[in-house]
C-alpha positions as CSV (number, residue, x, y, z in Angstrom):
1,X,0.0,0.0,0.0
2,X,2.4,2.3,0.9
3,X,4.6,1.6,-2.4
4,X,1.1,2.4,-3.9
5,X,1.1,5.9,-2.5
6,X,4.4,6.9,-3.8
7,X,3.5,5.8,-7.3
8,X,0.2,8.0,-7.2
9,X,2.6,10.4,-5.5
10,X,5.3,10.6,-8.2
11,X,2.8,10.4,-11.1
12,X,0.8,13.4,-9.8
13,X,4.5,15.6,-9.1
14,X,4.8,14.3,-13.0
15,X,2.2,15.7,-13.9
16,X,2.5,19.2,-12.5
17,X,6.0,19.3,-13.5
18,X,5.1,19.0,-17.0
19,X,2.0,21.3,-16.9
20,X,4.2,23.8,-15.1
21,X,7.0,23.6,-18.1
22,X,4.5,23.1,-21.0
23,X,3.4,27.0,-19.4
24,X,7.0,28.2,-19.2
25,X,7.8,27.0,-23.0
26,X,4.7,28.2,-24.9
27,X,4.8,31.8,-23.4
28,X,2.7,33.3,-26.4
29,X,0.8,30.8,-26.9
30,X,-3.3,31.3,-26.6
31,X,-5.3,27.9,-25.8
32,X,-8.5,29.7,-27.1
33,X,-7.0,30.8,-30.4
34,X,-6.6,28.2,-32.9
35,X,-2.4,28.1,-33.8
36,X,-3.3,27.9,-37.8
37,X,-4.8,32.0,-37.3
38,X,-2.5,33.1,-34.9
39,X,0.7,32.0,-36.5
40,X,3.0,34.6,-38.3
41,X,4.2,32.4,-41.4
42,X,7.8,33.9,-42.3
43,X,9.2,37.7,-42.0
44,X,12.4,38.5,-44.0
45,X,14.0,41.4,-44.5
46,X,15.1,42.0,-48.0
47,X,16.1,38.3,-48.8
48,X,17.0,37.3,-45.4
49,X,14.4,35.2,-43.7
50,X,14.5,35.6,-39.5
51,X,14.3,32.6,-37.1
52,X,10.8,32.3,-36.2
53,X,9.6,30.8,-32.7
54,X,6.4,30.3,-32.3
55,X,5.7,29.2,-29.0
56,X,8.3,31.7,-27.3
57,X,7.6,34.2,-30.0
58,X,10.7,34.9,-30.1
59,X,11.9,36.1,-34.0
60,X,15.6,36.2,-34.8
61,X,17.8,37.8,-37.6
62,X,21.3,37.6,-38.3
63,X,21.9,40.7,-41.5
64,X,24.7,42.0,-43.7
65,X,27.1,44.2,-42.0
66,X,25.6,46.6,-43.8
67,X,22.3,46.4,-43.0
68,X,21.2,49.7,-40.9
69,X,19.2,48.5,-38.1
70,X,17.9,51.9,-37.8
71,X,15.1,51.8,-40.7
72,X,14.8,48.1,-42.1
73,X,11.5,47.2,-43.8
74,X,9.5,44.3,-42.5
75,X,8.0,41.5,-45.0
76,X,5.6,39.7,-43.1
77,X,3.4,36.9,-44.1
78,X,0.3,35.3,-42.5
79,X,-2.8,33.4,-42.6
80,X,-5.5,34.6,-44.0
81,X,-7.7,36.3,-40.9
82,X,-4.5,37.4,-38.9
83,X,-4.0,41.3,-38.5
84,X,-0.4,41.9,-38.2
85,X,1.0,45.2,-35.9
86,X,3.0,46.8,-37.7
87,X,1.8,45.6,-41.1
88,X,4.0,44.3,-43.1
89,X,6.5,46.5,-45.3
90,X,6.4,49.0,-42.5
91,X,9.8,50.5,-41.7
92,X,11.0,50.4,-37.9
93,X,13.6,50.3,-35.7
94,X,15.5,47.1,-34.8
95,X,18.7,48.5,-32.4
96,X,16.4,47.3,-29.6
97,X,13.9,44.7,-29.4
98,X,11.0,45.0,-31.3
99,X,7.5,43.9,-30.7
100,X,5.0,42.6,-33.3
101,X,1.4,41.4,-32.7
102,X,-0.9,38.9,-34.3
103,X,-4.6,39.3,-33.8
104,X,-7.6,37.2,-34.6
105,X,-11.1,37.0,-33.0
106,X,-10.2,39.8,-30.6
107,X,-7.3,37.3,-29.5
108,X,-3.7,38.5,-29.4
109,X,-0.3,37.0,-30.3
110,X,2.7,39.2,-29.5
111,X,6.0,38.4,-30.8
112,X,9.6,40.2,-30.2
113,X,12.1,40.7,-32.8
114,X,16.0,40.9,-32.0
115,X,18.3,41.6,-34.7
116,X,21.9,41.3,-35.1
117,X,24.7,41.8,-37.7
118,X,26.9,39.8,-39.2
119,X,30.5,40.7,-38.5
120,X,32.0,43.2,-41.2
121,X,35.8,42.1,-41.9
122,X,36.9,40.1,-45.0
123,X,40.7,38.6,-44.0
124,X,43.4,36.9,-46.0
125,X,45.4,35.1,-44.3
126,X,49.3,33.8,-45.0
127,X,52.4,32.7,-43.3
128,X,54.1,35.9,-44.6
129,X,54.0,39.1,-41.7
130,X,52.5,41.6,-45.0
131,X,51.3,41.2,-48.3
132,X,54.4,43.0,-49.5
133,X,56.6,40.1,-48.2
134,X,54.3,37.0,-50.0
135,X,56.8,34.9,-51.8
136,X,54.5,33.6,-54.3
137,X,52.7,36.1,-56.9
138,X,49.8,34.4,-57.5
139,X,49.0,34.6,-53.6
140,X,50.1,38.0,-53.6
141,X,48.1,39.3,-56.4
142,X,45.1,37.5,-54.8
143,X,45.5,39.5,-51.1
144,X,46.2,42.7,-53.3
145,X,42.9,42.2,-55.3
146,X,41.4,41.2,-51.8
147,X,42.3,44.3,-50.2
148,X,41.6,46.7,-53.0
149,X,37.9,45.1,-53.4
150,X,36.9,45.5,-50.1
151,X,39.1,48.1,-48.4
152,X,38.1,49.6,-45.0
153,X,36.3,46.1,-44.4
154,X,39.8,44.4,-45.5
155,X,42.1,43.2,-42.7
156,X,45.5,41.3,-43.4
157,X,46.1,38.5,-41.1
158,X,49.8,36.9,-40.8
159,X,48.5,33.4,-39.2
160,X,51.3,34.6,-36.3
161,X,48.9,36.5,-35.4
162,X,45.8,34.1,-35.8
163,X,43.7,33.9,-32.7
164,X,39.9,33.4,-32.1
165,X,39.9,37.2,-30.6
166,X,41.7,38.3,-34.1
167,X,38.5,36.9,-36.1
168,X,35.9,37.9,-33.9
169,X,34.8,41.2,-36.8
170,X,35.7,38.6,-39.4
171,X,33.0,37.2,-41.8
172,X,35.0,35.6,-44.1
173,X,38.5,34.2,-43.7
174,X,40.4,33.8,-47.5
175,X,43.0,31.3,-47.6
176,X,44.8,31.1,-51.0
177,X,48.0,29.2,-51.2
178,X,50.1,28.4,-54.2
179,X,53.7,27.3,-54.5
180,X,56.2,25.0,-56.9
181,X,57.2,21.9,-56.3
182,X,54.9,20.5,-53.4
183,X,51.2,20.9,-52.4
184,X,52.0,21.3,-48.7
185,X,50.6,23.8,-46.6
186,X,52.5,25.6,-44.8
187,X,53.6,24.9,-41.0
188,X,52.6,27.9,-39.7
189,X,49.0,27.2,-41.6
190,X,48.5,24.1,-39.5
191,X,49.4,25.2,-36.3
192,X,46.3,27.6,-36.4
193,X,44.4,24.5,-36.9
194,X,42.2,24.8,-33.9
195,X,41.7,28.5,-34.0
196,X,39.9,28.1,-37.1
197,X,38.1,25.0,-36.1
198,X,36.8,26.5,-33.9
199,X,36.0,29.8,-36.0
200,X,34.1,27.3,-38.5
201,X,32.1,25.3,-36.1
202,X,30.9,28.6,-34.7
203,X,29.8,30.1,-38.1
204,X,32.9,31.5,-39.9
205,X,33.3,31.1,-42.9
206,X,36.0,30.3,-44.9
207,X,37.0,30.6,-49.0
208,X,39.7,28.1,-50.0
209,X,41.6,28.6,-53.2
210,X,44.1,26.7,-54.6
211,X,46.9,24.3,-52.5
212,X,44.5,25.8,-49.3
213,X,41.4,23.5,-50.6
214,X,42.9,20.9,-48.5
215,X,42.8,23.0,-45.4
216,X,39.1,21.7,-45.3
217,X,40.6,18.4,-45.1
218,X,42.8,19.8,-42.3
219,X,40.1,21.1,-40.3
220,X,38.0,18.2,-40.4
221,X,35.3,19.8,-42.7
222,X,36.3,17.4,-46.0
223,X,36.4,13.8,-44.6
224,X,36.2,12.6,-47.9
225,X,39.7,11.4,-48.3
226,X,39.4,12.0,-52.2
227,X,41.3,15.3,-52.7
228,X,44.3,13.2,-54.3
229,X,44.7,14.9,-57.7
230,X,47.5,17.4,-57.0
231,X,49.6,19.6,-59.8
232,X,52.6,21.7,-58.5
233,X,55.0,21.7,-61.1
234,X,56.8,24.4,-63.6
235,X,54.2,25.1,-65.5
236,X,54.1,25.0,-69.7
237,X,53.2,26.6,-72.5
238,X,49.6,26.2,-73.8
239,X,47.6,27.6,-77.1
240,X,44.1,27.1,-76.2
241,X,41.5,28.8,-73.5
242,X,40.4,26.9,-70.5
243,X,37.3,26.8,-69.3
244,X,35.4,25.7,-66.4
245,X,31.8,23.6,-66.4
246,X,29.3,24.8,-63.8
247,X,26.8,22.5,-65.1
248,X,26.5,21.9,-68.5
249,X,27.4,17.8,-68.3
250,X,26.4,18.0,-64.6
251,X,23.3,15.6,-63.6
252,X,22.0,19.0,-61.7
253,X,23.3,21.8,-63.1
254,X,24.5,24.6,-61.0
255,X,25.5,27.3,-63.3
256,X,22.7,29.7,-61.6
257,X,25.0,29.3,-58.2
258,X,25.7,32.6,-56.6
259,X,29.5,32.1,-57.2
260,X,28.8,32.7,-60.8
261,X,26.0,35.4,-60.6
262,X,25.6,36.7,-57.0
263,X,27.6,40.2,-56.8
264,X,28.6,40.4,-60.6
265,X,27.7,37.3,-64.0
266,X,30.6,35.4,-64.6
267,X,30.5,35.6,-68.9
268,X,30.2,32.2,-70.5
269,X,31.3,30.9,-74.0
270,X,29.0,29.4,-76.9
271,X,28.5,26.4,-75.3
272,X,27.7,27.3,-72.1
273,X,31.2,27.2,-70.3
274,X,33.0,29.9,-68.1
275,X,36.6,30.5,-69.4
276,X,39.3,31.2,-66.8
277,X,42.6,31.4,-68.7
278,X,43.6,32.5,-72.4
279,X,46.5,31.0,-74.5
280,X,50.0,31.2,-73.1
281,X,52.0,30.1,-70.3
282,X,49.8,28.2,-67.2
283,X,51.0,27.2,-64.5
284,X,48.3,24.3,-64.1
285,X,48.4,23.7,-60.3
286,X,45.3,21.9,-60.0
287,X,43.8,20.6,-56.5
288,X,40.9,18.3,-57.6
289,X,38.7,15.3,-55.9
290,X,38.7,12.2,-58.0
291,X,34.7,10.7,-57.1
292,X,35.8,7.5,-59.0
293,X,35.6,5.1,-55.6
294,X,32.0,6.5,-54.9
295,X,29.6,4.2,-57.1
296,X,30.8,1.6,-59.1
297,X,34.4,1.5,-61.0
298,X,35.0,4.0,-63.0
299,X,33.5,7.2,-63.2
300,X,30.0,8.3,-64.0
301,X,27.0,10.6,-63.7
302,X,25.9,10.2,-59.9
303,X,29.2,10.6,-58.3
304,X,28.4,14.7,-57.3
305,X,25.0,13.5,-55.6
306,X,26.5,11.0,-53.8
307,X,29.9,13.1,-52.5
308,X,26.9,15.7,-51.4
309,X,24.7,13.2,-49.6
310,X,27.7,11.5,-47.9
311,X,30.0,14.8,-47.4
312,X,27.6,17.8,-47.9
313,X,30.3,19.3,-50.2
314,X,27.8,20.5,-53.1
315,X,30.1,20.6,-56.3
316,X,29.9,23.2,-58.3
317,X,32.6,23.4,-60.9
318,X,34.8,21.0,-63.2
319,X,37.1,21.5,-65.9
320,X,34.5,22.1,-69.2
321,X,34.8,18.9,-71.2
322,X,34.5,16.2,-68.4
323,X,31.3,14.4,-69.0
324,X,31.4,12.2,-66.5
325,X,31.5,13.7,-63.1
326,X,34.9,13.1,-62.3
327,X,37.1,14.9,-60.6
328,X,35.2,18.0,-58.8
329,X,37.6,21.5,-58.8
330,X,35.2,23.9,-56.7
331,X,33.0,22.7,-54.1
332,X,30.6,24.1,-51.2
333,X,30.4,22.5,-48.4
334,X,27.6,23.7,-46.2
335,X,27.3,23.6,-42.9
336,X,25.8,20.6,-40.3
337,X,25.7,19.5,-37.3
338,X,29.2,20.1,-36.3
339,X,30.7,23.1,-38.4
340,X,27.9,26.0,-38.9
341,X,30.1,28.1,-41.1
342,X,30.4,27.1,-44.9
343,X,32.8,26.5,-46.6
344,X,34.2,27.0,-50.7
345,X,37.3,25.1,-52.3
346,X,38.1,26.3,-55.4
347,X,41.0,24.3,-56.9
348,X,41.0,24.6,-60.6
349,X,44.3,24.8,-61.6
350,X,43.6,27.4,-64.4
351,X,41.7,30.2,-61.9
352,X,45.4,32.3,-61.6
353,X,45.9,35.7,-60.2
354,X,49.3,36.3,-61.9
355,X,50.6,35.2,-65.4
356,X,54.2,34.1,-65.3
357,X,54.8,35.2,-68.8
358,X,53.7,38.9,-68.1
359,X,50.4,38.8,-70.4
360,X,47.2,40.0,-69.6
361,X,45.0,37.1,-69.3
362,X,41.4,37.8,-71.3
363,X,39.2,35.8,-68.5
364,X,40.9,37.3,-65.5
365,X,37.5,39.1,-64.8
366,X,36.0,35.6,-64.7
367,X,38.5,34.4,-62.3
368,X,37.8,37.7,-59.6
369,X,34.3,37.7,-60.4
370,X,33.8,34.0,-58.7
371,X,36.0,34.7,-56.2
372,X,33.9,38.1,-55.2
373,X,30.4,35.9,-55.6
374,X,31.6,33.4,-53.4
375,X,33.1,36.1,-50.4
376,X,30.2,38.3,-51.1
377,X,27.7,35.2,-51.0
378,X,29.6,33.2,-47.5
379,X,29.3,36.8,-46.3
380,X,25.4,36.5,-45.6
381,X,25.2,33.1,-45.0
């Protein structure tokens, strides 16, 4: 009887318990109000969608640096029979807290808005202490165009000085490495490897070009294991353009991806390509993933959705030609569980920054312009 007693006992402290936190969780939330006419349905300002909470009524953003919290205009959707305070595409103030109500049948919903920016800085990051010290000119030329592009919102990282308080205004971190002779990093690259593990898994962002693809094997990000088609030799001389295949002999085609359309439109050539490099001398330092081992031997069309449902790398560029989803030379992979910053590789050998034979390479534009989509487009994310 008396083991009886302190079932009933437990059960009814069960039962408060969960009445008492059910309370606590839906703080907004009116029992007499059916949820499908009380609901707000989405807000966004410009493109960017907020967080939406229904039982706390709690609505988050996360904007563009550049967003001025000040006057931002509010795109609100909602059921049919749902009044909404301030309607949408009113303009208000979001430096503080902001409340928005939903009424139906003389029953109220109140929700509060909290907004906050994205951090501003874009930073390129090398071994060397200043740009003007880079060895290589391909790097070099890449942190100059980096710096000119973005200017005050530039800042130049030497990853001696690398530390999680050093990217706390950074948005984007751009690694691009090249060199002769190996496809190593270098050292001082990989002893910041847990400063930007952690700057990843927290939501930073990182653009990879060149040798530095592999740093999202060095983070953990690529566990793929199939970045093993490396170039890092002299260089030749070559008579024809090169060109790059954002979809054109893809199973999905990705050639409306904001890394070729997002800031500026990456030109394409009669049949559908985007050409990086003109005739002359190329290095050709190419840092690709060969998919063969994904499906069965060989290679064939598949490989790309099965690297993204295994790895969540989304590819999105191959040399123009392959027809057969081979070898994958720029990649996005987007955040999970673990790392809630994205990531882009870009490792076509042909995307250079500096021509070795002093020419002025036609496509160059084509080569900055996906660079600038894909800072400009990790930059919202």
């Amino acid at each position: 009887m008396k083991n009886k007693k302190s079932i009933i006992k437990y059960v009814l402290l069960l039962a408060i318990a969960i009445i008492t936190y059910s309370c606590e969780e839906r703080l907004n939330y009116d029992d007499e109000l059916p949820t499908s006419l009380n609901i707000i349905q989405s807000i966004k300002i410009g493109e960017t969608p907020a967080t939406i909470d229904d039982l706390s009524g709690i609505v988050n953003f996360v904007l563009p640096s550049d967003t001025n919290l000040s006057a931002v205009e509010l795109d609100i959707k909602s059921p049919k029979g749902v009044a909404i305070s301030p309607a949408s595409g009113t303009i208000v103030d979001l430096t503080s807290p902001f409340s928005v109500t939903a009424t139906s049948g003389g029953k109220t919903r109140k929700y509060i808005i909290n907004a906050r920016l994205l951090p501003s800085q874009i930073a390129f990051v090398n071994d060397a202490p200043s740009i003007d010290l880079i060895a290589d000119e391909d790097v070099k030329a890449a942190a100059q165009w980096t710096k000119d592009t973005y200017g005050s919102r530039f800042v130049y990282i030497p990853f001696s000085q690398l530390t999680t308080d050093a990217l706390k205004s950074v948005n984007v971190v751009f690694f691009f490495y090249d060199t002769q002779g190996t496809s190593n990093l270098p050292q001082e690259s990989l002893d910041k490897k847990s400063v930007l593990i952690q700057y990843v898994v927290e939501g930073g962002k990182m653009l990879l070009g060149g040798m530095a693809t592999s740093y999202a094997e060095v983070i953990g990000r690529d566990k793929s294991g199939l970045l093993t088609i490396k170039g890092n030799g002299i260089g030749f001389v070559d008579g024809g353009t090169w060109s790059i295949d954002g979809g054109v002999n893809f199973q999905n085609d990705q050639r409306n991806n904001p890394i070729y359309n997002f800031t500026q439109v990456v030109s394409t050539d009669a049949n559908g390509y985007f050409p990086v490099i003109n005739a002359g001398y190329k290095e050709d330092h190419n840092n690709l993933w060969d998919l063969g081992p994904l499906l069965g031997p060989g290679h064939q069309k598949g490989q790309f959705a099965e690297f993204e449902n295994l790895y969540g790398g989304k590819v999105l560029a191959v040399w123009s030609g392959v027809a057969d989803e081979c070898c994958p030379g720029i990649i996005e992979f987007k955040s999970n569980s673990v790392y809630a910053g994205t990531i882009i590789a870009i490792g076509i050998g042909g995307m250079e920054w500096a021509m070795n034979d002093g020419r002025v390479n036609a496509y160059e534009n084509n080569v900055k312009g996906i660079y600038r989509n894909s800072i400009d487009y990790l930059s919202t994310k």
